[in-house]
Steps between C-alpha positions, in 0.01 A plus 500: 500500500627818422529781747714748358419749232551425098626760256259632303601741254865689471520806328840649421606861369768715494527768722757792616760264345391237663246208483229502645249133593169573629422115628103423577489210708160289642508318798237146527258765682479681219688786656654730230894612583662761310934567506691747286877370453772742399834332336789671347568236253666500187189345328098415525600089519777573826243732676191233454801189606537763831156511558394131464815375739373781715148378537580175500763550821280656733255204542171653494435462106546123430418515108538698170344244259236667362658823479388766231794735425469824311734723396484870455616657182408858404155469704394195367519180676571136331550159618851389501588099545795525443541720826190308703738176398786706661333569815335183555829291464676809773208429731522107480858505547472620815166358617643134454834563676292652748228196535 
């Protein structure tokens, strides 16, 4: 049974030179969370591998599955797998060595 919360939707931009992850998260209960990440990183794929290791370490999210992961560019959004692939395989990384 699952207890923790499950990312829900990741949205990443660039921002002040930096970028920027605005991570929507639902626990079982149905509760709603919402975190804004800041990363000086190089490039979008490091910041979202920072984020998922991130989420994954602190225990209280235990998965990242289903994950929707949108990508800002010139005020549009679009879906990126390549990067939800990215962040997925950060999160799991840690979640297994973890478990």
């Amino acid at each position: 049974m699952q207890s923790g919360y499950e990312v829900e939707q990741v949205f990443v931009r660039k921002r002040g030179g930096m970028f920027e992850l605005l991570v929507v998260a639902i626990a079982p209960s149905g509760a709603q969370r919402r975190e804004t990440f800041r990363f000086d990183a190089a490039n979008k794929r490091t910041a979202v591998r920072k984020a998922g290791k991130m989420l994954a370490s602190r225990g209280d999210t235990e998965d990242a599955s289903g994950v929707r992961l949108r990508v800002e560019t010139r005020g549009q959004l679009h879906d990126d797998s390549t990067l939800k692939r990215e962040f997925i395989d950060a999160f799991d990384e840690v979640w297994e060595a973890d478990a």
